[in-house]
C-alpha positions, 0 to 999 in steps of 0.5 A: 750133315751140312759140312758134307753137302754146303761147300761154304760151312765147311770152308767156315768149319776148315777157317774155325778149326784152324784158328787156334789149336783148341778150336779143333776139338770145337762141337758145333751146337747149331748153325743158321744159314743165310743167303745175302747174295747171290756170292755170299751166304752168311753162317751163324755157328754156334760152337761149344769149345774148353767148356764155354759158347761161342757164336761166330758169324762168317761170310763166305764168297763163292766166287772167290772162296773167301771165309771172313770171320764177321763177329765174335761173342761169348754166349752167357752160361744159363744161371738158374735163379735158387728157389727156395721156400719155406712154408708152415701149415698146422705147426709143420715146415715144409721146405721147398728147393730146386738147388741141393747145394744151397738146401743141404747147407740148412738141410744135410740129410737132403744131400745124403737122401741124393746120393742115395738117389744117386746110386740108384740112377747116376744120372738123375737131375732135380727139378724140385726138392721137398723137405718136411724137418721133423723132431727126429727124421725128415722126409725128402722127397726129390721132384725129377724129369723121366728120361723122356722128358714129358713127365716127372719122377716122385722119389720120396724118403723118410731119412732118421738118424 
């Protein structure tokens, strides 16, 4: 909507696209706008593009209709710290995870109990994973967000072999 209605952003989206043929499938993700003076406002894109970020930062002068690219960075990917935690109360281990991959290394009946879940809603996420490793079967239960976000969803199975 702000490349239709600001000249500026959209001489910066014009500059960015055509700097390299790559850029011109770039999804801009966010963008900040600020007046520096009366000719020059400043833009803050925040551009996703070939699977990485970027944050580049233009002027534009409105006089002369001039974009100038001021900074460029890479924005680090998010990492997620593993959790995992192991607990035994009245002789029974209980297993508490946030990372499948890292669980399912210990623990394979947990990533076989996903890709149940997995059938049933393709684009479940986890937020928390819980095992309790018994003799003969386990039970798993999988912790993940609602799709509205505000709650969570409690799947909990018993996995035997």
């Amino acid at each position: 909507m702000l490349a239709k209605t600001d000249v500026g952003f959209k001489s910066v989206l014009t500059v960015l696209q055509s700097t390299s043929r790559e850029y011109t499938s770039a999804v801009t993700l966010s963008t900040q706008v600020q007046n520096v003076s009366d000719t020059i406002t400043k833009y803050n894109v925040v551009v996703e593009v070939s699977g990485r970020k970027e944050e580049k930062v233009y002027t534009f002068n409105s006089e002369t209709k001039k974009v100038d690219l001021f900074a460029s960075v890479v924005v680090p990917a998010v990492i997620q710290p593993v959790l995992l935690v192991e607990n035994v109360v009245n002789n029974v281990k209980t297993v508490i995870s946030n990372n499948i991959e890292k669980l399912s290394i210990t623990y394979p009946e947990t990533a076989t109990v996903f890709a149940v879940l997995k059938k049933e809603n393709p684009t479940v996420t986890i937020d928390t994973i819980i095992v309790t490793p018994q003799s003969n079967s386990s039970s798993v239960t999988i912790v993940s967000p609602s799709p509205s976000g505000k709650e969570f969803v409690v799947n909990t199975y018993v996995y035997s072999e």
